[in-house]
N, C-alpha and C positions, 0 to 999 in steps of 0.2 A: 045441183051445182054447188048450193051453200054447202051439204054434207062432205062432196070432194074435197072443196076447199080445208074443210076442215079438217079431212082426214091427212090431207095432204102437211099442212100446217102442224097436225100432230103429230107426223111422223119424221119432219124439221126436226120437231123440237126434242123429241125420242134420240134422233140422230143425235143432233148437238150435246144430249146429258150423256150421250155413251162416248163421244166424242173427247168430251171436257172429262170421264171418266177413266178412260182410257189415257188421256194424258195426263192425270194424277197419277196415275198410276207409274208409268214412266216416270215422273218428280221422285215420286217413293224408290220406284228401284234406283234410281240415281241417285238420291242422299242416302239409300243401305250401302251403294257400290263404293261412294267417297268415305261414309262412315268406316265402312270395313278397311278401306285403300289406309283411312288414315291412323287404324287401330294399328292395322298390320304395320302404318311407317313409323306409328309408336314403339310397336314391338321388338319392328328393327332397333329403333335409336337405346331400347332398352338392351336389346342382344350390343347394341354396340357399346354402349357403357360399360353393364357388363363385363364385355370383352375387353373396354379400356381398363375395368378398375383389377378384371385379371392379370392383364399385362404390370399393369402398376404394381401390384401385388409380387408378379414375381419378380420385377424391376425390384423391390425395395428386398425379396429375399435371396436376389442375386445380386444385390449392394449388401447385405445382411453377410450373406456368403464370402465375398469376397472383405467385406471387413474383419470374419472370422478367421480369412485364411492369410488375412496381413497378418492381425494381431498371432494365427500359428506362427506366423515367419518371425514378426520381431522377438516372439519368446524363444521359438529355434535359432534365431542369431543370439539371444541373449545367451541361452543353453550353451551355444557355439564357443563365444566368447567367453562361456567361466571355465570353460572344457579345454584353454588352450592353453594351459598349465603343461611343458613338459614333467617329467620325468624320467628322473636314473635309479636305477635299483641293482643291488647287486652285495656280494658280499666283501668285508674287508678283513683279514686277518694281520695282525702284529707279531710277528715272532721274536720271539728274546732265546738267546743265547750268550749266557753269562758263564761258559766252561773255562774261559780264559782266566778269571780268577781264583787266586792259590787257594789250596785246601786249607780248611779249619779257619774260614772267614764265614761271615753270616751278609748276603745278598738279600737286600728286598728293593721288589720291583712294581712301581705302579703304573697301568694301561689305561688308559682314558676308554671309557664306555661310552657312546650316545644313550639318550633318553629319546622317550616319542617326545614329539614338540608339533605346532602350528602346521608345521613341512615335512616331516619326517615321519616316521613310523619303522623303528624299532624288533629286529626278534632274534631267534636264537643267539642271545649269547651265551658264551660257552668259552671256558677255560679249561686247556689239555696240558698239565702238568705233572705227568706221574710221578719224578721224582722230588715233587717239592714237598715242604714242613708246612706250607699253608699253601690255599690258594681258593681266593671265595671273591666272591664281587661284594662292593663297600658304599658307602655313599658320603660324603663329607657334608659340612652342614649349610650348603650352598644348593645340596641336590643334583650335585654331578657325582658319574658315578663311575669305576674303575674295578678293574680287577688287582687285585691285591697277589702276589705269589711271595714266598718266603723260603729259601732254604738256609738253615741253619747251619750250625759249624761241624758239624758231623756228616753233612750228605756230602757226599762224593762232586768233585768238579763237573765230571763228566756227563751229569745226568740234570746239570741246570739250563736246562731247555725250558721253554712254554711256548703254545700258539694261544693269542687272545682272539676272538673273532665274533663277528654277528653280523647280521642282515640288513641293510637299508634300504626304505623307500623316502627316496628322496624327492619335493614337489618342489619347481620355479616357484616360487613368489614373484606375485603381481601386482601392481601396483594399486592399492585402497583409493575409490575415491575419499578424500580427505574434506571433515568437513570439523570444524571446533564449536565446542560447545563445554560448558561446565568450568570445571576446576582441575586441578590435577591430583587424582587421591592421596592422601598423605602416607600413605604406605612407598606410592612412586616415589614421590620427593621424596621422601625421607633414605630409600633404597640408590637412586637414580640419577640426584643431584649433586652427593656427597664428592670428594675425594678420592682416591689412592696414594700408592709412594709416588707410581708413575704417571699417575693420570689426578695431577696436583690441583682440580677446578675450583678453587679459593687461591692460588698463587695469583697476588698483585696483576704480575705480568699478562696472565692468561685473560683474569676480569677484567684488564683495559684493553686486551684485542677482540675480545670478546665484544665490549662496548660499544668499541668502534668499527667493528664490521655490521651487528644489526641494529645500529644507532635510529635508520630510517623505517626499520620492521617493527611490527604491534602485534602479529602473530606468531602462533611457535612454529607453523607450518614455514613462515616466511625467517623468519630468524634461521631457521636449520638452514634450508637454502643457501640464503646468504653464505652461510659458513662451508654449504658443501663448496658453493661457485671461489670461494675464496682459497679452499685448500686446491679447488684445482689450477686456479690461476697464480697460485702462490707456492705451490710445492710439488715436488719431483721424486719418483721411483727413483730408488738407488740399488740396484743389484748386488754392490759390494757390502752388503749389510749384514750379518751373520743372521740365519735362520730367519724371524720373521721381523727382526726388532725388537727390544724391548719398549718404545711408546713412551718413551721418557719424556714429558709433554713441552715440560719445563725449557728443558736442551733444544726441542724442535721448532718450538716456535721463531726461536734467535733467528735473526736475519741470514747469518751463512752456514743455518743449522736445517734447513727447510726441505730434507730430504730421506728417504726411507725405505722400509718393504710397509706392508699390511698393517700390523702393531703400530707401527708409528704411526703412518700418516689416519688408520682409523681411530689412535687413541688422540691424535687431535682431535678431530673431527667432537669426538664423545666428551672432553675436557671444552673445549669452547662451546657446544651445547646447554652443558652442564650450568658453566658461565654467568650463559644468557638466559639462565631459568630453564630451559627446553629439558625433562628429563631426558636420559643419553645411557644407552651399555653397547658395550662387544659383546662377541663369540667368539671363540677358538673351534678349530675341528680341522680337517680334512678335505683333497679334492679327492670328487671318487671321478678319474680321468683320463687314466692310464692303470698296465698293468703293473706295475710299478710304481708305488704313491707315497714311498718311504720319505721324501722329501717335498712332499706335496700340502703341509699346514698349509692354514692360512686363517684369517681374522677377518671381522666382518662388525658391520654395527648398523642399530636402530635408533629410532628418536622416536618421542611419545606424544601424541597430540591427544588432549582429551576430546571425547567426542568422536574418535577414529580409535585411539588405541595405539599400539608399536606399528611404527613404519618403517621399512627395511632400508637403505642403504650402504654402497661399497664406495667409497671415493677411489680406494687403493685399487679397486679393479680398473677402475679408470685408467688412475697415470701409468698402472703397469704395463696396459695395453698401448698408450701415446709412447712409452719408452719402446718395448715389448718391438711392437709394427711399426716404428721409425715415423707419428705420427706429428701431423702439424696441429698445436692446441684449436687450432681455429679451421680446422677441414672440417668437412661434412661428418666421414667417418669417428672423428675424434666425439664430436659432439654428441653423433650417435650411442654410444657407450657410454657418455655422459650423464645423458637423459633414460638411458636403459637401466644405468643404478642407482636414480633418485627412484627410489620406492619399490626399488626389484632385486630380487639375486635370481642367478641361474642354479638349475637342478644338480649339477654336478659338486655337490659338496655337500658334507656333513658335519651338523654341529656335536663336537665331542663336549663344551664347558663352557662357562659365564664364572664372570668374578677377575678379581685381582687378591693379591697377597693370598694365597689359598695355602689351610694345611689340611692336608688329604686324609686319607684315616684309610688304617689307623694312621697316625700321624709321624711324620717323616721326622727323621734327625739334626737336617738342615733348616737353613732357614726356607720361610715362607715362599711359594711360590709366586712370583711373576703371573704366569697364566700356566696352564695346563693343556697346550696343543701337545707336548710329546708325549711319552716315555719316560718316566724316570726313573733313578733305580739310585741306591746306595750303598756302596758295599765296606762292611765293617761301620757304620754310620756317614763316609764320607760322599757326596754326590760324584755324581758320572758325569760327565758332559753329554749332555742328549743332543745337542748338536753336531755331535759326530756319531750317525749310527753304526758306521766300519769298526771303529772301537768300541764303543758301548755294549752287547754289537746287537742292533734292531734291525728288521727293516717290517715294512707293510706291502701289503699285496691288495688289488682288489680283482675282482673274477665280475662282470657286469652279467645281467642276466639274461638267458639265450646266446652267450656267447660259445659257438659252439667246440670253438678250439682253446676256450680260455682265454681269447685275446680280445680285450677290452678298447683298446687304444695303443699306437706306439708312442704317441707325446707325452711331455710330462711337462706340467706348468704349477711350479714350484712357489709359494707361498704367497 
């Protein structure tokens, strides 16, 4: 009985250690199940980081991306905008025929040449004069350049012909951002500030309107202004004015003298400059506009701002167009053309010379020239009238390029 009991009692207690072991056991697999549960929910929050810090990644190289492909855009617009420079190109030719004058006289004639320049680009020129005693391209001591033709008093009337001609690429100028800085070189001033006969900027009269129009200006950028806004609101195309003007500064200014072509009212413009300290020059040259450009000169000028350099300006293309298109000073369209020739010219035109009082070379019999937009020619040493090329007798041609009938334009907008 005592043995039963005790078997009995040991076999309790056999049960309850396999019992309590068994259910260790279960504890164990149940913290390996959450250990794994929780490695594996580590692993995920790993895979999702990860996955965040990929997205981030290419979040930052598709902001990477598209910053490359603004900053392509604003260079392509900037690219755009330097590219939006027209141009005209085409050829010009000058014909002279001087048969009308008697035998046993001596004819010479000089043809204003272009140079390359800033805008321009320059080529074949070329002079066809078979029957003449000379004929060569020259250069005066200013750097414009011409063709030179000579028949002496032996060649025949009938064989004083020439074609002067050469190629132009001509670019819009656009407007410089303008920023000042420095001095102005003394080579400018000394070139740029001075005088002429016609363009007198030490006359009294010119240095008190000068005064008093950029009296409230400290810049040169703002002083030119000034004087551009003052020729327009103070002076007038005149049509009836022979050829382009001669710019006789002195006569223009006068209160019921305020009126002109190109010459004049640009050689204001370049004398009141001058003035006010601003260096200041013209250009003479040509439109290239029409097929027909015989009477097409025309004048143009710049002012100098250290720190920028030459800046372009046409005042005269202004008032020609307010006369021209029957405009009001104060319409939208006026203003427009305004503001298009403070520090722009258009593509259709070519610089032929710079300077005033000019003697050409070889050097002419008459006196000094005025400018050098025409032709000139003197026969036996007397001048011609280049203002009338029916007598003289000239004319100019241009041929634009790709045009394929030769016809450039039928308008012609004369100086």
């Amino acid at each position: 009985m005592n043995k039963t009991i005790m078997s009995r009692t040991r076999l309790l207690a056999i049960a309850c250690a396999f019992a309590l072991a068994l259910s260790m056991l279960a504890l164990a697999a149940c913290g390996s199940s959450s250990s794994s549960s929780a490695a594996s929910s580590s692993a995920s929050a790993s895979s999702a980081s990860a996955s965040a810090s990929s997205a981030s990644t290419s979040a930052s190289s598709a902001s990477a991306s598209a910053a490359s492909e603004s900053a392509s855009a604003s260079s392509a617009s900037a690219s755009a905008e330097a590219a939006t420079a027209k141009t005209q190109s085409g050829t010009v030719t000058t014909s002279l025929d001087m048969t009308k004058y008697d035998q046993g006289k001596v004819v010479r004639a000089w043809v204003p040449v272009p140079t390359n320049g800033d805008f321009q680009t320059i080529s074949d020129e070329a002079i066809v004069a078979d029957g003449a005693t000379k004929a060569e391209m020259t250069e005066d001591g200013l750097g414009n350049k011409m063709a030179y033709i000579e028949w002496d008093a032996t060649v025949d009337p009938s064989v004083r012909k020439a074609d002067v001609s050469f190629h132009a690429v001509r670019q819009e100028a656009l407007r410089p951002t303008i920023t000042e800085s420095g001095d102005v070189p003394a080579d400018i001033a000394k070139t740029y500030l001075g005088s002429s006969k016609m363009v007198a900027a030490d006359d009294p009269a010119v240095v008190a309107l000068a005064q008093e129009i950029t009296k409230d200006q400290t810049t040169y950028e703002g002083r030119a202004r000034a004087i551009y806004d003052w020729i327009y609101e103070n002076m007038e195309r005149d049509n009836d004015v022979v050829g382009c003007g001669d710019g006789d500064v002195c006569r223009l200014i006068s209160e019921d003298q305020r009126a002109g072509k190109c010459t004049d009212i640009n050689s204001v413009f370049v004398a009141l400059c001058r003035a006010a300290g601003v260096p200041a020059t013209e250009m003479f040259g040509i439109r290239m506009n029409a097929d027909d450009i015989t009477g097409n000169q025309h004048c143009w000028c710049e002012f100098y701002v250290p720190g920028t350099g030459w800046v372009p300006a046409d005042p005269a293309d202004v008032l020609k167009a307010v006369l021209n298109d029957k405009l009001d000073k104060t319409s939208a369209e006026a203003l427009d053309k305004k503001e298009y020739y403070w520090g722009q010219w258009d593509e259709k035109r070519v610089e032929y010379s710079h300077g005033r009082d000019l003697t050409l070379s070889p050097a002419q019999d008459g006196a000094e020239l005025n400018d050098f937009g025409y032709p000139y020619a003197e026969v036996d040493g007397q001048p011609v009238d280049f203002y009338k090329p029916a007598e003289f007798v000239y004319s100019i041609a241009f041929v634009e390029d790709g045009a394929a009938d030769g016809s450039s334009s039928s308008a012609s907008a004369a100086k």
